[in-house]
C-alpha positions in Angstrom: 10.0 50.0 44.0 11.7 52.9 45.4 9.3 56.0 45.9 10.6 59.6 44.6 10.4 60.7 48.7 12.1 57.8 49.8 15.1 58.4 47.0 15.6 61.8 47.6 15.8 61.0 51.2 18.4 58.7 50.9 20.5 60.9 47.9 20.3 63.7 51.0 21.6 61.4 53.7 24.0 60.3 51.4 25.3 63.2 50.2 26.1 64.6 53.8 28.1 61.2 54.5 29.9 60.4 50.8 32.3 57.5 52.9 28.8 56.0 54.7 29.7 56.9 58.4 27.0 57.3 60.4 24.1 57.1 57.9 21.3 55.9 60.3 22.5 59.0 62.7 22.1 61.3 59.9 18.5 60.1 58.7 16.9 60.1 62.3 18.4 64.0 62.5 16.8 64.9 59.0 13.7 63.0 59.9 13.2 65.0 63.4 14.2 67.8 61.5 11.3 67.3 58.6 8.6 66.2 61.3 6.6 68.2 63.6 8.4 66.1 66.5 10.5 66.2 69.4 12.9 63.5 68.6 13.7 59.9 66.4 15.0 56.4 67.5 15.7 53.6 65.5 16.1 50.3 66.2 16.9 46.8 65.1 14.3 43.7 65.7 14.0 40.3 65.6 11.0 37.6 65.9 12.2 38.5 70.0 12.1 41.7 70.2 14.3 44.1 70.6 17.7 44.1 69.3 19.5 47.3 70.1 19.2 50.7 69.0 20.7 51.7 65.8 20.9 55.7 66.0 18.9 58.3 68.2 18.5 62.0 68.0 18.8 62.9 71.9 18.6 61.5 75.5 14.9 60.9 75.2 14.8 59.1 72.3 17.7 57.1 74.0 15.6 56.0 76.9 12.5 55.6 74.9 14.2 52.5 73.1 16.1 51.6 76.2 13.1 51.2 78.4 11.4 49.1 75.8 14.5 47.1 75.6 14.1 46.6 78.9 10.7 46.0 79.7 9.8 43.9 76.8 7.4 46.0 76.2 6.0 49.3 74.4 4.8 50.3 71.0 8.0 49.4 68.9 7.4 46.5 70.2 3.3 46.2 69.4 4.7 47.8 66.1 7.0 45.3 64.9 5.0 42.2 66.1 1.8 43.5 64.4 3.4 44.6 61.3 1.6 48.4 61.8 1.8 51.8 63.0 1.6 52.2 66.4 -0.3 56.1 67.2 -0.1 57.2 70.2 -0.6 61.0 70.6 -1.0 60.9 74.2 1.1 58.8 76.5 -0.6 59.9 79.7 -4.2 59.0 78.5 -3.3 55.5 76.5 0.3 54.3 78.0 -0.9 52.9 81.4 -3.4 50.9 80.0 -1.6 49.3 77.2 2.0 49.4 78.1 1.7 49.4 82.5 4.9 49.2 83.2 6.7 51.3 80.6 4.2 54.5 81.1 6.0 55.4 83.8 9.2 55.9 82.3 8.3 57.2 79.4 6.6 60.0 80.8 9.2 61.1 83.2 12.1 60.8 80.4 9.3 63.5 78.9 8.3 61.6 76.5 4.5 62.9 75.8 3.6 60.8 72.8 5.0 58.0 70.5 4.9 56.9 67.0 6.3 53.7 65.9 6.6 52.6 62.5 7.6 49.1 62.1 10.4 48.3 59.2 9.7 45.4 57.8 10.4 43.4 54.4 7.5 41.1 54.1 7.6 39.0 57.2 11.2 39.8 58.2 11.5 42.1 61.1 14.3 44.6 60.3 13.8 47.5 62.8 11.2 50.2 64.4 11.1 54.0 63.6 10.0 55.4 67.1 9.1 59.3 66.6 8.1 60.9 70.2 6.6 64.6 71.0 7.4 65.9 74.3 4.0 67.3 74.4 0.5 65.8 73.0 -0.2 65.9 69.6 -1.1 63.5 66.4 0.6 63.4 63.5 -1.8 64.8 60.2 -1.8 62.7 57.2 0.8 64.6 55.3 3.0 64.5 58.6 2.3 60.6 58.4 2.8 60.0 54.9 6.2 61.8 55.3 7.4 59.6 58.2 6.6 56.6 56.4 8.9 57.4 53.6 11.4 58.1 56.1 10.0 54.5 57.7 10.9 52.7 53.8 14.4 54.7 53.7 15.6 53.3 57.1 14.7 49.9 55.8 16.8 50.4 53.1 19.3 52.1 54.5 19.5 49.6 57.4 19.5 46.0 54.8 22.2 48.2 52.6 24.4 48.5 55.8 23.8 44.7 56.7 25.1 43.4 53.8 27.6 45.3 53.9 28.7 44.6 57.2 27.8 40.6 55.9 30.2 41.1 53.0 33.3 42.9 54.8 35.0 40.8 57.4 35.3 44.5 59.7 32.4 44.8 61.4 30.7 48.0 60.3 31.0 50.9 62.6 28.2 52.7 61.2 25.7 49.5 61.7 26.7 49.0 65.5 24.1 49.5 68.2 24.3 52.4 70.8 24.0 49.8 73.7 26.1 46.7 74.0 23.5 43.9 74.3 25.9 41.2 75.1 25.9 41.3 78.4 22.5 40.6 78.6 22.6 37.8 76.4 25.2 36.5 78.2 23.4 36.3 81.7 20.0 35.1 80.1 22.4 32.1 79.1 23.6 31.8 82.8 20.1 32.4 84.5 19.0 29.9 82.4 21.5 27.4 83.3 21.0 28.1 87.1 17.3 28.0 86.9 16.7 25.3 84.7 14.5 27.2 82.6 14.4 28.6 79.0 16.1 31.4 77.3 12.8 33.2 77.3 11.8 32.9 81.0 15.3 33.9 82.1 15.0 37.0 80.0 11.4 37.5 82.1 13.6 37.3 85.1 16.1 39.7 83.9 13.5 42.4 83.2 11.4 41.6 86.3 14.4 42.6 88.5 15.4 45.8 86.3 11.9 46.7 86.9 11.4 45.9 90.5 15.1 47.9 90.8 14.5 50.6 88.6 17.7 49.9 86.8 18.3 49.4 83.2 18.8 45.5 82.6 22.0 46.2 81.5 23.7 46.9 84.7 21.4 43.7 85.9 22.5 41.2 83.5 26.3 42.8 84.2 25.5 41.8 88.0 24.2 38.4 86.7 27.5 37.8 84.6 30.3 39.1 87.6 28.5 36.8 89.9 26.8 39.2 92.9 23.2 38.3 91.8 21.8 34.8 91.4 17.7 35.2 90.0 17.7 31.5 90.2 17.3 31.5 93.7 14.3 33.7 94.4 16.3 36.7 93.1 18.4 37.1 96.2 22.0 39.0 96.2 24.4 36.6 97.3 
């Protein structure tokens, strides 16, 4: 059942989008905006991980979801698999413990500390609502109690849009993900065809060399697909 917070959050974001354009944009703006926080991602999940990010409130945010895209790694990712907040007030204490390999960038894209709310309906992973501070700092119980209703009105928001976009043979604008994923796709298919290995371990590969390159794996996988990087054979440029 729909909370009073969570309906009067949606009736807002509605109300400043009557013809539904760019309704997950507008709730990660109001929820930055009712938070004591720097900036808000959110982003689509599956039983793999990450799936793309929905809507973002700045740069940071931006690279926040893309490095965890990339690495496989982070705490949307520890969020959605375990099904709980993720509370991190301080990156720089926590991150290179848990998350090695995407401390680094997070601090340097500023990033100071991360919460990640999972959005789930029962087991179904829908999406992660990644709140970040660009200095240290928890959340207080109010504060987390508020981004939790904002956590149950992207889940609603974001199944409302799918079936829509399920229902209408135009793919919806509003639902599509900042980053085009299919490149990536694409080459995991074609390392794993070179390689002989599953779709999984060539997806290992992808992110290895994105990390190793310090690229995002996005300009990897668009080397993979054009031809001027085989992983299959020790990673060499050909």
């Amino acid at each position: 059942m729909t909370s009073v917070r969570v309906a009067e959050i949606l009736s807002a974001v509605w109300a400043d989008s009557p013809d539904g354009s760019g309704l997950p944009a507008l709730l990660v703006r109001a929820c930055a905006r009712a938070l004591p926080v720097s900036g808000v991602g959110l982003a689509l999940m599956t039983e793999k991980g990450p799936a793309g990010t929905v809507a973002a409130t700045d740069g940071a945010a931006l690279e926040l979801e893309e490095l965890q895209f990339t690495l496989g790694e982070g705490p949307c990712v520890d969020a959605s698999q375990s099904g709980r907040p993720v509370l991190q007030p301080d990156l720089a204490a926590t991150a290179p413990r848990l998350w090695p390999a995407f401390a680094s960038g997070a601090l340097a894209a500023g990033v100071a500390a991360v919460f990640a709310v999972p959005l789930r309906v029962g087991a179904i992973r829908v999406g992660v609502l990644d709140l970040y501070r660009d200095s240290p700092g928890a959340l207080d119980l109010a504060d987390l109690t508020e981004a939790l209703s904002y956590a149950d009105a992207a889940t609603q928001l974001l199944l409302h849009l799918q079936t829509l976009a399920t229902a209408d043979a135009a793919p919806l604008e509003s639902l599509s993900v900042i980053d085009d994923r299919a490149e990536v796709h694409q080459a995991t298919g074609i390392v794993s065809v070179q390689a002989g290995i599953g779709l999984a371990e060539a997806l290992v590969l992808l992110r290895a060399r994105a990390y190793a390159e310090q690229r995002p794996i996005g300009e990897v996988a668009r080397d993979v697909v054009h031809g001027t990087v085989d992983l299959a054979e020790n990673g060499d440029v050909r």
